[in-house]
C-alpha positions as CSV (number, residue, x, y, z in Angstrom):
1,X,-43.5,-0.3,-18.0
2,X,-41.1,-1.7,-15.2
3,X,-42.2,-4.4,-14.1
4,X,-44.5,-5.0,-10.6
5,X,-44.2,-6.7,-7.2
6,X,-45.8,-7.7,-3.9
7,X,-44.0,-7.8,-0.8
8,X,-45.0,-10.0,2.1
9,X,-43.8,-11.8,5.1
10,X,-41.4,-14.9,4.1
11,X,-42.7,-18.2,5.1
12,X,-41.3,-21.6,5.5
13,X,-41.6,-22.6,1.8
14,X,-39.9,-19.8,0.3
15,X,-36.8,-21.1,2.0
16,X,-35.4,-23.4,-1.5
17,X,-36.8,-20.3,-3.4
18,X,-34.7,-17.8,-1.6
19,X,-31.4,-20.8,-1.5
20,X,-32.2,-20.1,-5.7
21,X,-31.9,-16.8,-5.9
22,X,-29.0,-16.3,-3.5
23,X,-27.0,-18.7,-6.0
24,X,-28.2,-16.6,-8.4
25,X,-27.2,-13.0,-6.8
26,X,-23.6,-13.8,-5.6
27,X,-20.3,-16.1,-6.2
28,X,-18.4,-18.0,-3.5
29,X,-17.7,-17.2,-0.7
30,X,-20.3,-14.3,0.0
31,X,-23.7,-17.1,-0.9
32,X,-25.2,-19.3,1.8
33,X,-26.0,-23.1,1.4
34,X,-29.2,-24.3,1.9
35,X,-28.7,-24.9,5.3
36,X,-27.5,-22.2,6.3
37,X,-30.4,-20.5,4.8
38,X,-32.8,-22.7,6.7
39,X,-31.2,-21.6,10.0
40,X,-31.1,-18.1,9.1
41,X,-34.8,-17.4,7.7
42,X,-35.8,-19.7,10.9
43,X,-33.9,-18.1,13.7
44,X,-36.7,-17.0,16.6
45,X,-35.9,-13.3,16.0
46,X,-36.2,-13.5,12.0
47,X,-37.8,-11.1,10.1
48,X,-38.1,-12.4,6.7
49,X,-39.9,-10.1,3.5
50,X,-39.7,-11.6,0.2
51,X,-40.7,-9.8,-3.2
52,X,-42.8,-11.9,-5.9
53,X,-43.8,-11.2,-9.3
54,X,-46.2,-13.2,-11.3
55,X,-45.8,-15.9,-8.4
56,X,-42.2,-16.1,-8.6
57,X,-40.0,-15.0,-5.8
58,X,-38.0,-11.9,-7.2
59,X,-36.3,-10.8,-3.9
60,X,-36.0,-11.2,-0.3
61,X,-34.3,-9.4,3.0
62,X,-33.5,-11.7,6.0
63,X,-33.0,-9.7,9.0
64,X,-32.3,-10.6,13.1
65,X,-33.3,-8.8,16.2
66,X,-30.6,-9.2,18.4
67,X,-30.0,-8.0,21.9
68,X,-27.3,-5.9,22.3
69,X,-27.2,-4.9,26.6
70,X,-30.5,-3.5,27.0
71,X,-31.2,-2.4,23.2
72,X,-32.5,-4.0,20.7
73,X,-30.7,-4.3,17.0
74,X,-32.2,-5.5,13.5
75,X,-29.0,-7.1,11.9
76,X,-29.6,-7.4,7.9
77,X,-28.1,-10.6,7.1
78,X,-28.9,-10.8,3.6
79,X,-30.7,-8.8,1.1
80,X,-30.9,-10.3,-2.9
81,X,-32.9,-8.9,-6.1
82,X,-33.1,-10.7,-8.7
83,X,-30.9,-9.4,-12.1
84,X,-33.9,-8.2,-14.0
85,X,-35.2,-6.1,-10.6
86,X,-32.6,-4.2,-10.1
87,X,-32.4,-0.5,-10.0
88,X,-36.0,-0.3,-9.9
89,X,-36.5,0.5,-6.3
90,X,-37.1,-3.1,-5.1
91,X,-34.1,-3.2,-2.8
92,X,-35.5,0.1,-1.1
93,X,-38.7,-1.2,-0.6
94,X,-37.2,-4.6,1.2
95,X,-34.7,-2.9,3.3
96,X,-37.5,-0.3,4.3
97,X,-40.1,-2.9,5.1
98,X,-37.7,-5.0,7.2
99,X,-36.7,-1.5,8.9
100,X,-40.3,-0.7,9.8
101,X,-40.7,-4.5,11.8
102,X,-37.3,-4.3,13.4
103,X,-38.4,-0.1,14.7
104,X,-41.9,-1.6,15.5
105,X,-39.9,-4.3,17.5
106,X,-38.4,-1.7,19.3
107,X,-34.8,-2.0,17.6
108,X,-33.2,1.5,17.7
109,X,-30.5,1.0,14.9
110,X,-30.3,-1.1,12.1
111,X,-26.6,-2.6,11.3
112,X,-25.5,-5.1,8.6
113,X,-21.7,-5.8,7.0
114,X,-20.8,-5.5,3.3
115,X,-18.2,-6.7,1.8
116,X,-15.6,-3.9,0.8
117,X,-15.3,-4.5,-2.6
118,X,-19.1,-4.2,-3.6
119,X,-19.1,-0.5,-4.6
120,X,-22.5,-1.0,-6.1
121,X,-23.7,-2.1,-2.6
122,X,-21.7,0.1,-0.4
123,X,-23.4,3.2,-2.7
124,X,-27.2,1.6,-2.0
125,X,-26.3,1.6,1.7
126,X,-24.9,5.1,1.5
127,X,-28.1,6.4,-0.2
128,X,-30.2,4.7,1.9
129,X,-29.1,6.6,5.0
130,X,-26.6,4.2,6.7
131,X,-23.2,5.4,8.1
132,X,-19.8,3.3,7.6
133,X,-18.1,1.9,10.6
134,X,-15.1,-0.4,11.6
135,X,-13.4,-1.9,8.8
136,X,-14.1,-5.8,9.1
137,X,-10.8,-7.6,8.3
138,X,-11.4,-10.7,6.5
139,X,-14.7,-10.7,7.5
140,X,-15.6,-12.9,4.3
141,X,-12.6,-14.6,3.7
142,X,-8.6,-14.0,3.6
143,X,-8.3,-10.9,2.4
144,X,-12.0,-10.1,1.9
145,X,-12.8,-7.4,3.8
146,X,-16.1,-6.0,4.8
147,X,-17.5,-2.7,6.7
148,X,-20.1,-2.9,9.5
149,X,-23.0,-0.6,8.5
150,X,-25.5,1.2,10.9
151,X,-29.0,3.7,10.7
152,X,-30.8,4.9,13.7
153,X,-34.3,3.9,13.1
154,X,-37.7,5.4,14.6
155,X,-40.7,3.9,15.6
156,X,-42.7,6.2,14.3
């Protein structure tokens, strides 16, 4: 029996729990300090959903609405599943509940990068309806390169 989770909105003392598992889900240079992690899950347009199983935080998606001219735009910043929770739908059921808040903010697209080299990731975003865009030249380092992803989103 795979195992179980809740999802609910992120709150300020998740913030070392999500540092954790983001040491946890990725090397250098593509993991954020704990500062930066602060700033991000804090930002005034954050949407923040985090995953627990038997009280433990087993995932999380960080997302911004930014204004972009007169529309608004969800920006993923990070999404991370713990080891032993992926591939079992978790991922999809962060990125679509961050999706639903951003669309019921009134964001028309959701966008995020990823970093070339991730097939794994690149696939998820495929599958999950998003569309590849400008390459990203060493948008995560010398000679790390990254795509900027995008899905129209409905409010409905």
């Amino acid at each position: 029996m795979p195992p179980e989770w809740t999802l609910r909105p992120g709150r300020e003392d998740d913030i070392r729990a999500m540092y954790i598992l983001d040491l946890v889900c990725f090397d250098e240079p593509f993991r954020f300090d704990l500062r930066s992690m602060r700033r991000f899950a804090r930002h005034p347009g954050a949407l923040v959903v985090v995953a627990e199983a038997d009280a433990a935080l087993v995932g999380f998606v960080v997302a911004h609405l930014v204004r972009r001219g007169r529309r608004r735009v969800g920006y993923v910043v990070t999404l991370d599943v713990a080891p032993e929770f992926r591939r079992l739908g978790l991922a999809h059921a962060l990125m679509s509940a961050a999706e639903l808040q951003a669309a019921g903010e009134a964001a028309d697209t959701m966008a995020l990068h990823v970093y070339a080299g991730n097939a794994p990731a690149v696939a998820f975003y495929e599958r999950f309806g998003y569309s590849r865009g400008a390459a990203c030249p060493s948008f995560y380092g010398k000679g790390l390169d990254g795509w900027i992803y995008t899905k129209p989103l409905t409010s409905s």
